[in-house]
N, C-alpha and C positions, 0 to 999 in steps of 0.2 A: 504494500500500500504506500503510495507516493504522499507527500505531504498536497500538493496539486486536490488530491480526489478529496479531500475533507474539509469540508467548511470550518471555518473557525470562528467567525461570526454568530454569535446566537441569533438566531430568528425565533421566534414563537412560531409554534403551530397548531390551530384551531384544536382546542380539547373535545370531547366528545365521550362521556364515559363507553357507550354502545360500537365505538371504533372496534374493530376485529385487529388480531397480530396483522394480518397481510395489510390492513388498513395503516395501521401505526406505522411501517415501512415504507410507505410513499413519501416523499419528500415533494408532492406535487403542490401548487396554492389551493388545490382541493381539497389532500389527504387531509386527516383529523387522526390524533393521537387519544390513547384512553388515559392521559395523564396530563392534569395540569402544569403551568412552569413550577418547578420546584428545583431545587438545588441537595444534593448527594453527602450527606455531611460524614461519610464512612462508606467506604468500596474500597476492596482489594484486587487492585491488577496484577497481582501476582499472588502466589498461595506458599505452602511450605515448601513446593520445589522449585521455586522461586520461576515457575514458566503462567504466562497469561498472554492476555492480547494485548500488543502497544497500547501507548497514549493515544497513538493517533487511531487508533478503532475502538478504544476509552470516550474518544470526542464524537467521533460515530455514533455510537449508540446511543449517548447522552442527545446530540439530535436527534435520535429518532424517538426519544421518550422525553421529549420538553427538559432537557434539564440544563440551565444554565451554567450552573456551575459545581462543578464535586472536591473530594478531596481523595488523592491520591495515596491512598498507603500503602504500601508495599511490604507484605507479610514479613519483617526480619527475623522470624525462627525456622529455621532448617529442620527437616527430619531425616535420620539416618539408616539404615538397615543395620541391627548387630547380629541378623542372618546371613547363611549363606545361601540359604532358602529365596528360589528366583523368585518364590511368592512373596515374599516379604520385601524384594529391592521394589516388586512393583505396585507395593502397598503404601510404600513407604515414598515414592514418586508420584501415586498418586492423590491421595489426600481428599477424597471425596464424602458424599453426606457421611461417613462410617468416619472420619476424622483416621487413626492410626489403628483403629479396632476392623480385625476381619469381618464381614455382614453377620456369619453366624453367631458373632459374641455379643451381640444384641437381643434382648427380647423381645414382645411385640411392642412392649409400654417403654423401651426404649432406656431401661433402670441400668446405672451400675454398681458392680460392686468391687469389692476387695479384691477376690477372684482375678476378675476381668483383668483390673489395673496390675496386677502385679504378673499375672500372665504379659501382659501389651509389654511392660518396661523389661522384658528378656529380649523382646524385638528390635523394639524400635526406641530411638533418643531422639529427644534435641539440644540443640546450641542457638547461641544468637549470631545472628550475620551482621555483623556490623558494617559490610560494603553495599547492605543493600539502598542504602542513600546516595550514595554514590553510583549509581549506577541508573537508576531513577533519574539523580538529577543528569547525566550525560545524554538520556533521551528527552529527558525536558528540552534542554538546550538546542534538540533537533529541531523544533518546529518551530512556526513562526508567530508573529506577536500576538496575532490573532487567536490564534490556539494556544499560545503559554498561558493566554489571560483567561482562558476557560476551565484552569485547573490550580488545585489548589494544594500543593507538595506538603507531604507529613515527613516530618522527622519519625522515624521507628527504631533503627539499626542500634538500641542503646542497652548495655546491661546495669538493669535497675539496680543489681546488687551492687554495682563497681564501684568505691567510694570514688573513682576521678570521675564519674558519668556527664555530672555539670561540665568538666572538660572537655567531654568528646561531643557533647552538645555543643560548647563554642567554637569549637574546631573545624565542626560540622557545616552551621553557619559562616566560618570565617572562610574556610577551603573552597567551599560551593558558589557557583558565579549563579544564582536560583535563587528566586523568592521563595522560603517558608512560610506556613503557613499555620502548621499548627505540629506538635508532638503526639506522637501515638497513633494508632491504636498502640499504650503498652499496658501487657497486665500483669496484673497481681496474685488476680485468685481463677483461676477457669478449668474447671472440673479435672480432663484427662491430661492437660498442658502441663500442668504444676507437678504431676508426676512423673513427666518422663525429661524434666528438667532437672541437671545437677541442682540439690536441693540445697546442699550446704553455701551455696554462693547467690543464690533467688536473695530477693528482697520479700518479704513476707509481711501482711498485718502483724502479725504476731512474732514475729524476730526481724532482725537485721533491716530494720523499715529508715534506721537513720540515713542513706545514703539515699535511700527512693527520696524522702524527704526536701536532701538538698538540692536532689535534680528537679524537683517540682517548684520550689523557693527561686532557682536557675530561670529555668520555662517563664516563670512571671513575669521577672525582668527583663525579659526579654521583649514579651507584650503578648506573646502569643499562649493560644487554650493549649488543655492535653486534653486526650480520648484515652480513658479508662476503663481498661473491662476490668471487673470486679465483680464477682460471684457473689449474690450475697448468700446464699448460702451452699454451701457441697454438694455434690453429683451422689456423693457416698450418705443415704441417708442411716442407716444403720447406726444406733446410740445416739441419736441425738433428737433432742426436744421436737416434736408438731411445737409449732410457728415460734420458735426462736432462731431466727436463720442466724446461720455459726458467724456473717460476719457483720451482723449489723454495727455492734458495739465497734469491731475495728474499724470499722469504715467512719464511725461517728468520731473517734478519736481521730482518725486521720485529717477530717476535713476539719475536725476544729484547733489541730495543731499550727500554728507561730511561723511557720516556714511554711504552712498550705494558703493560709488564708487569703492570701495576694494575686492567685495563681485561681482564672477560672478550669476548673474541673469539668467538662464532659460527661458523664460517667454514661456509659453504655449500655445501651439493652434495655433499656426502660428500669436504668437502678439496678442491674448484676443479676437479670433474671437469665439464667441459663437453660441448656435444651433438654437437661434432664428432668425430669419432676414436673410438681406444678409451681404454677407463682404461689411463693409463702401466705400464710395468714398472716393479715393485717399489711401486706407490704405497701397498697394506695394508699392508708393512713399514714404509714411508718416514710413513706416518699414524700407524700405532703407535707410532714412533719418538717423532712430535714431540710426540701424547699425553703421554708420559713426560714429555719436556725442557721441556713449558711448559703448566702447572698451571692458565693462564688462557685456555687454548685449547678451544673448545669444537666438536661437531659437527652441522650437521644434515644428514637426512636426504636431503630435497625434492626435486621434480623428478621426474616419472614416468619423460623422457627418462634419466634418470641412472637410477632405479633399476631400468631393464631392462637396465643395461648392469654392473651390477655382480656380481661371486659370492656369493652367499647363504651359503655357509660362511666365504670370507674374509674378509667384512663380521663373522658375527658373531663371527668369534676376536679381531677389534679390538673391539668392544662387548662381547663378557664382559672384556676386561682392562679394560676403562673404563667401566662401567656408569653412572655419574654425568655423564656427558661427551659426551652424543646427545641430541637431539631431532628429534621427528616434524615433517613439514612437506610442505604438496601442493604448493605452488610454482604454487598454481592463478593461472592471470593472467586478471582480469575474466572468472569463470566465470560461465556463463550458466545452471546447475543444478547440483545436489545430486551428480551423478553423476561431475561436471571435478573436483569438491574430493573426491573419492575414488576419483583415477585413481593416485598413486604407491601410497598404503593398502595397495590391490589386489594390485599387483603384490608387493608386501614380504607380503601376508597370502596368497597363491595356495599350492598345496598341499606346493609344494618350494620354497616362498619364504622371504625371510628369519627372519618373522616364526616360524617353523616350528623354526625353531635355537637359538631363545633360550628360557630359562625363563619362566614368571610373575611372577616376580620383576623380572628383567632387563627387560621388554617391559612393566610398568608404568612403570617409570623412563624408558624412553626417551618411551611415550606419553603419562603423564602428571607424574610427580613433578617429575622435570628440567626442565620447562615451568614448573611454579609457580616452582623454589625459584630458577631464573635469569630468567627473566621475568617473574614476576607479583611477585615478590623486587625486579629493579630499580623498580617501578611504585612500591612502598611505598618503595623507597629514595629516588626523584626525588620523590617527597610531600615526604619529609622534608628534600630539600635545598630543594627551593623555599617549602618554611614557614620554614626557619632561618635558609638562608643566603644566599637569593636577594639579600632583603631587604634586606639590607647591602652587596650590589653594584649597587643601582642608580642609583647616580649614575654609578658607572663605567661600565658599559653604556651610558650616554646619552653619556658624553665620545668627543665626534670622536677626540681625540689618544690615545685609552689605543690601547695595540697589542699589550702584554705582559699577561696575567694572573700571568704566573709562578705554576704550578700548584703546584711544592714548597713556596711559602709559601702560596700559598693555602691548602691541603692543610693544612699546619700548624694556620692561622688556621681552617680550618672544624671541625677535632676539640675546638679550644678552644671554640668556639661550639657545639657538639653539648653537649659532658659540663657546658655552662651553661645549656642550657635544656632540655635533653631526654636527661638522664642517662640511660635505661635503655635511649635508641637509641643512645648511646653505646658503654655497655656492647656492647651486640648487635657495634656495628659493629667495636668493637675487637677482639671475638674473631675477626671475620670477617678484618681487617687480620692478625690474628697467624697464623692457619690460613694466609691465603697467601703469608704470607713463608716460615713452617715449608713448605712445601708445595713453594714453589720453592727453596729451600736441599736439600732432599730430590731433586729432580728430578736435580740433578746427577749424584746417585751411582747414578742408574738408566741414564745414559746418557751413551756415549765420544765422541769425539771427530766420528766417523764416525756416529755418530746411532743404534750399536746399544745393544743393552738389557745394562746391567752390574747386580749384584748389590748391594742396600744396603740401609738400613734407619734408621728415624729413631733420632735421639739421644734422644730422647724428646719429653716434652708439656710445653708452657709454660703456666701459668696463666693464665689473661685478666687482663688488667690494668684500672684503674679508674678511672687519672686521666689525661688527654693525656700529661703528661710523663711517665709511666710506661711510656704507650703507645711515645713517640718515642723514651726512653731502651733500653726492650727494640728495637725497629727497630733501631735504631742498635749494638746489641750482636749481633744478627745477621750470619753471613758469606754476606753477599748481594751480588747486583750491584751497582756503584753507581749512582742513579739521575739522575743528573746527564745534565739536555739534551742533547743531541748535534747538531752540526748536519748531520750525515748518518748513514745508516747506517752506511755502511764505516766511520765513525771511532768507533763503538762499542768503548767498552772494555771487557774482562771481568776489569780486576782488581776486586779485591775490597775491599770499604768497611773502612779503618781510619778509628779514631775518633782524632784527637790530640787525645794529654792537654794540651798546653798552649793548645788552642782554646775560647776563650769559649763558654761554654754559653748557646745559642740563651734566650731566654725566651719563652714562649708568650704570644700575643695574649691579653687578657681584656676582655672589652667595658667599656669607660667609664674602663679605667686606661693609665696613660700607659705608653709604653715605650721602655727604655734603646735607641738608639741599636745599628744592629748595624752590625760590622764588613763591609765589602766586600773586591775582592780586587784595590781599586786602594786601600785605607785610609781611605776614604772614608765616615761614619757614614752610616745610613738606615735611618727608622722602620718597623718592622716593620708597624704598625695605629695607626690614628686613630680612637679609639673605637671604639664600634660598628663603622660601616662597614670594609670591605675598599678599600684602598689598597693597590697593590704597589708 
């Protein structure tokens, strides 16, 4: 396929739910599509053996099913044969509904168990690929402006366990001549995946999570979302509680720890609903809930398997309270036509389907508005940190010995370097920093102890501010979490940030001027910035 044969311009084409597939394939000013414009906020053009169909028949098929614009992730986990058995090299290349599990290890209801899993892990492994970004971004670069602007590049290739991960994050960014767009799909918790991963080096809710942490604190700063799949509860139902899914509690820890908070979260599948089982008891309530409690939590759709497993009226009593807070998504893995990237659509637009419950109003946000102003939003955000501030971190990047970026100074240091070279993305950004501190200072009074919905209302609106230190001095007068590292979860604390009056007031970084000496909290002086550059 020539670059020539593919449009790269969007055009709209006449919706029409009653459209037949050979209908939706016309590209005539007659044809009518069974899909409104919507935007793809999760597809994978490649799968575990890293083979699917280019970008440029990724942009194909997106015109031939209305969809403006998607995001490109590229599966970075590999799967290997640890047979010699030619049935298993071509199980294990292939990757299909049966995921790494032969069809027979299935039952009809589709359960697993202990059994299964530990049979599967004598077969087959995985690892993470870390050059699948790279490799991604090398066919990006092939097409032309038209069509680069109809897609929207995921960073994947990263291991969550790796304490350097925020490094090959910037590396990633800095090596790549490509707009990002967003992180992920990467996950945490997904039924048969987590065990046929070295276990001891995973980042897990429940162990080794500080490293996933700093990569997510990383992401923020960046400006762009992650996609998170996170199970909320196991595949392996065997010993554990009806409706206590195993990981709600960690998920809540996660998203209200100090290093997440800054950092919109995605989370997948309509909240970590996976293909085993049914959806937990209580989970609309326990989603809505955590809607409320944390402002930078977001939802998508995806997954056909999921959305025929969900309630069309439940779903949208959580999506009218949140209408800002969904996005559309096929979850299509290396689809081979137009028809696999309009399998979840389908089911959400069928005649008692979701799509059916929501307003027009409502059902443009989730398909398309929500998609620009969080995804196509971090794409111009990551521009702007890798014109301004990448720049200044490049020697550190290349030092073997750095191991800390220390993001709260960082963070600091790059608002002073925004309002000096690029004052009116400052501006932007600072109202966007102010909205979500107001935003999570507010979440509070919506929500008790137990995670139901209480009664409250803002104290009102703060002005945008217009210089850093204006900016840090408003943060800093807010009663917010404090956002101080933590080195676990559990040892998160939720008091609340006092400013003491007799604490030397920080001075902000300014390129090419020297700076006093700041106090440590062994009394110890250490220069905040060395010019230009970023030094922690």
């Amino acid at each position: 396929m020539r670059n020539e044969d593919v449009k790269g311009e969007f055009t709209p084409t006449p919706y029409s739910p009653a459209a037949t597939d050979n209908q939706a394939s016309t590209q005539s000013p007659k044809g009518k599509v069974p899909m409104r414009v919507s935007c793809d906020g999760h597809v994978h053009p490649a799968g575990y053996h890293q083979k699917g169909p280019s970008l440029l028949k990724m942009i194909q098929m997106a015109n031939e099913n209305n969809v403006k614009y998607f995001v490109a992730m590229r599966i970075a986990t590999n799967v290997i044969s640890l047979q010699s058995d030619r049935r298993y090299i071509d199980l294990a290349s292939s990757c299909g509904e049966t995921y790494y599990l032969e069809p027979s290890m299935f039952n009809n209801d589709e359960t697993l168990n202990r059994e299964k899993i530990l049979e599967m892990k004598k077969k087959v492994e995985l690892y993470v690929n870390s050059e699948a970004d790279w490799v991604q971004a090398a066919e990006y670069n092939k097409l032309t402006d038209d069509q680069k602007e109809r897609i929207d590049l995921a960073i994947t290739g990263l291991h969550l366990g790796d304490p350097r991960a925020h490094f090959s994050l910037l590396q990633k960014i800095a090596d790549n001549d490509v707009p990002f767009s967003l992180v992920g799909e990467v996950t945490l918790a997904k039924e048969i995946v987590m065990h046929l991963l070295p276990n001891e080096s995973q980042a897990h809710l429940k162990s080794h999570i500080k490293p996933f942490c700093t990569l997510v604190e990383m992401v923020g700063l960046t400006g762009m979302p992650m996609t998170l799949h996170c199970d909320i509860d196991t595949a392996i139902t065997e010993g554990i509680r009806a409706g206590h899914p195993a990981n709600l509690n960690g998920m809540m820890k996660l998203l209200g720890d100090g290093q997440v908070e800054d950092t919109t979260i995605i989370w997948a599948h309509f909240g970590g609903i996976n293909r085993f089982g049914p959806v937990p008891e209580k989970h609309y309530d326990n989603l809505d809930s955590m809607l409320h409690r944390f402002p930078n939590l977001m939802i998508d759709l995806s997954w056909s398997r999921i959305a025929s497993k969900l309630d069309p009226d439940k779903v949208a009593a959580v999506i009218n309270n949140h209408p800002e807070r969904f996005i559309m998504g096929s979850d299509a893995l290396a689809p081979h036509d137009a028809q696999v990237l309009r399998q979840t659509y389908a089911i959400y637009d069928a005649p008692d389907g979701l799509f059916k419950k929501l307003s027009e109003d409502v059902l443009q946000k989730i398909l398309v508005t929500n998609y620009e102003r969080v995804i196509r939003g971090g794409r111009e955000h990551c521009k702007k940190f890798k014109q301004h501030i990448l720049p200044g971190m490049a020697d550190l990047l290349l030092d073997p010995a750095a191991d800390n970026l220390r993001p709260k100074e960082l963070r600091r240091w790059m608002l002073a370097e925004y309002e000096a070279k690029d004052p009116d993305y400052f501006l932007q950004l600072s109202k966007e920093i102010t909205n979500r501190d107001l935003a999570r200072k507010d979440a509070k009074e919506y929500v008790n102890e137990k995670g139901d919905l209480l009664s409250g209302s803002s104290e009102g609106v703060q002005s945008p501010v217009s210089t850093a230190s204006q900016l840090n001095r408003q943060l800093s007068s807010l009663d917010i979490p404090n956002r101080t590292a933590t080195a676990s979860l559990d040892s998160r604390s939720h008091r609340q940030h006092r400013q003491n009056p007799h604490q030397e007031q920080v001075q902000h970084a300014r390129p090419g001027m020297p700076q006093e000496p700041r106090a440590s909290s062994s009394g110890r002086g250490q220069p905040r910035s060395k010019g230009r550059n970023w030094r922690p």
